[in-house]
N, C-alpha and C positions, 0 to 999 in steps of 0.2 A: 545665280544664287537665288533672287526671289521669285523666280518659276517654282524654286528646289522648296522656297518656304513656304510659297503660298500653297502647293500641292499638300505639305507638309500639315498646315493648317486644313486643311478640307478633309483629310484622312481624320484630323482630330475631331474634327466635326461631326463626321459619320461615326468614327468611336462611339463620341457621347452620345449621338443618336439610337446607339444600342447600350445605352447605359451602362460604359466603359468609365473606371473611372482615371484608368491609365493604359499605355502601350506596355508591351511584354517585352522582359529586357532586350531581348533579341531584334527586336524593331526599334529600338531607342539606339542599339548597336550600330542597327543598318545604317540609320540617320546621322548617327556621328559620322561615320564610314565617307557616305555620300558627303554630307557636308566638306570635311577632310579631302575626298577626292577635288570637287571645287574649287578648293583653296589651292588645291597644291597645281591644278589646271591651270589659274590666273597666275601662278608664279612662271609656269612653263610659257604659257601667251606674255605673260611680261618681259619676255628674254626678246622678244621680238620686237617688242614697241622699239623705233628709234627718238622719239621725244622724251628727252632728259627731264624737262618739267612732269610730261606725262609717266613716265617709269618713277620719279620720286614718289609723288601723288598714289598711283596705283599701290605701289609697296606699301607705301603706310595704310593705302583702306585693308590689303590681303594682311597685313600684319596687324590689324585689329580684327580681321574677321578669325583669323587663326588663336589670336590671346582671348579670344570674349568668346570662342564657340560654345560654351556652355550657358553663359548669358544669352547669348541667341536661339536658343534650342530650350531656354528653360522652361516655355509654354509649350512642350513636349512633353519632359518629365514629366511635368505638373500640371495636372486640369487646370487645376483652381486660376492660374498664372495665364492672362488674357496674351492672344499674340500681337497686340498692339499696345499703346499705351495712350490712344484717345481720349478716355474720358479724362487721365492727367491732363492732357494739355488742355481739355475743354474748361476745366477748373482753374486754369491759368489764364485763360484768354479774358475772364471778368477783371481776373488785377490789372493785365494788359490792357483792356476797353477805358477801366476807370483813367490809369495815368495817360492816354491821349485824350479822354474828354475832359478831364481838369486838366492835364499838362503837367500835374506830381501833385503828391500831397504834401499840404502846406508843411507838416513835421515828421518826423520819426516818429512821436507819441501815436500820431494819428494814422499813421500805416502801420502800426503795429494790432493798435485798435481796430483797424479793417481787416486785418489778416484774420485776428482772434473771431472775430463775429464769424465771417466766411468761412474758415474751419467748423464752425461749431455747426454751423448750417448747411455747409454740402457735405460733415459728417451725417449728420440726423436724416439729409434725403437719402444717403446710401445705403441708409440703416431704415429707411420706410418709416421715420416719426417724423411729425410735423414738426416743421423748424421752427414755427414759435413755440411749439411745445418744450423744447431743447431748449430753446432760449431764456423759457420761463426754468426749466429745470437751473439752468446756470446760476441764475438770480437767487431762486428758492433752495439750491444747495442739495435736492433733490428731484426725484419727479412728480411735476405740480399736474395735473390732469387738468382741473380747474382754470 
């Protein structure tokens, strides 16, 4: 399966390198197609496995990969839709870093108040404004240049 996606992904890539800004139904077809075909592979190899723990385990990953196949394909349909979700979780690992270097925050009030700051701030860098500028916008009720 992630041979099938990363290929997936590289064809996307050469798309947009011809400023494509999507696949033609017909290729989005294939893809479901193949996808499908591999699910329905992993149930046929899972008739085989004799480990009981192992056959539960496998069934539920092929029966999520069968319910979400369109979540998983959706950086297919859609350019815009990254095929990973890194820079999430890169946005997350600062709340993670904070609560092992203090050990939690002392309130609720106060991690609510870091959440708000941090949104406000690694919205503005993904949006290419300076995060004190955002900042000072929040304050000033508008956008403060100054």
């Amino acid at each position: 399966m992630i041979l099938f996606l990363l290929s997936l992904k590289r064809s996307k890539q050469i798309a947009k390198s011809f400023m494509a800004s999507k696949f033609e139904q017909a290729d989005i077809e294939s893809y479901r197609k193949r996808y499908d075909e591999i699910v329905t592979e992993g149930f046929s190899v899972l008739k085989t496995t004799k480990s009981v723990f192992y056959q539960k385990e496998e069934k539920r990953l092929l029966n999520r990969l069968k319910k979400y196949r369109d979540n998983h394909l959706l950086f297919a349909y859609d350019f815009d839709v990254p095929f990973d979700n890194n820079l999430s979780e890169r946005d997350l690992r600062m709340v993670k870093t904070k609560g092992k270097v203090s050990g939690c925050f002392r309130s609720l009030d106060g991690a609510k108040i870091f959440a708000n700051l941090m949104s406000v701030i690694k919205t503005a860098i993904k949006q290419n404004i300076y995060p004190l500028t955002a900042l000072r916008s929040v304050f000033c009720g508008k956008i403060c240049l100054g």
